[in-house]
N, C-alpha and C positions, 0 to 999 in steps of 0.2 A: 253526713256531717256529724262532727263530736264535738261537745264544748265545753269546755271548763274552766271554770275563773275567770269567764268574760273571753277568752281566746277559744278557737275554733280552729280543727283541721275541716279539710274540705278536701275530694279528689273531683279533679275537672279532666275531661276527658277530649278532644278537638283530635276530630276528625279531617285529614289531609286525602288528598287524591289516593296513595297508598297505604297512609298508618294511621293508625291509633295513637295518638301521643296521652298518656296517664300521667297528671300533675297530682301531690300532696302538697298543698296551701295550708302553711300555717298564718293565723292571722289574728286582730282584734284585739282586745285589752289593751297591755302594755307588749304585746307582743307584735314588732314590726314587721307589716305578710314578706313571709320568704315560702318558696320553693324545695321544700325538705326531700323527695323524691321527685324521678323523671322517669319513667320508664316508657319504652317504642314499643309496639305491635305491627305487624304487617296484618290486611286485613282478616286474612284468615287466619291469625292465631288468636284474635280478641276474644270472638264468642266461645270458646274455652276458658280465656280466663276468666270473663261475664259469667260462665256458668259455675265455676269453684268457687267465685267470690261469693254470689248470689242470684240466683234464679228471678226472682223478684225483678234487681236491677237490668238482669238479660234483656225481661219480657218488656219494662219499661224502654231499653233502651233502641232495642227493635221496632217498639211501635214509633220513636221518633225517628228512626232511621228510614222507617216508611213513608212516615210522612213528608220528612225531606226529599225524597228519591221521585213521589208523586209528582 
């Protein structure tokens, strides 16, 4: 998440039977939340782009992915 001037992007990421759907959330201040980017993943193309993005949020997002699966 990044903020500035009271406004914030955010990416949220919902997980579907086959994809990955990647939202960019602008929101807060005087900025009213829209939607600035949409992008689909099929499930095996995600942990590739998790891994260019950042390693960090891979290994974080694996370990929730785990625990939901449990």
């Amino acid at each position: 998440m990044e903020e500035e001037d009271g406004s914030y992007e955010e990416i949220v990421c919902t997980l579907t039977n086959d994809y990955v759907v990647e939202q960019l959330i602008i929101s807060g201040g005087m900025v009213i939340p829209a939607i600035k980017q949409q992008l689909v993943f099929r499930l095996d193309e995600f942990p590739d782009r998790l891994l260019r993005k950042s390693k960090d949020l891979f290994l974080e997002t694996v370990e929730l992915l785990e625990k939901k699966l449990k």
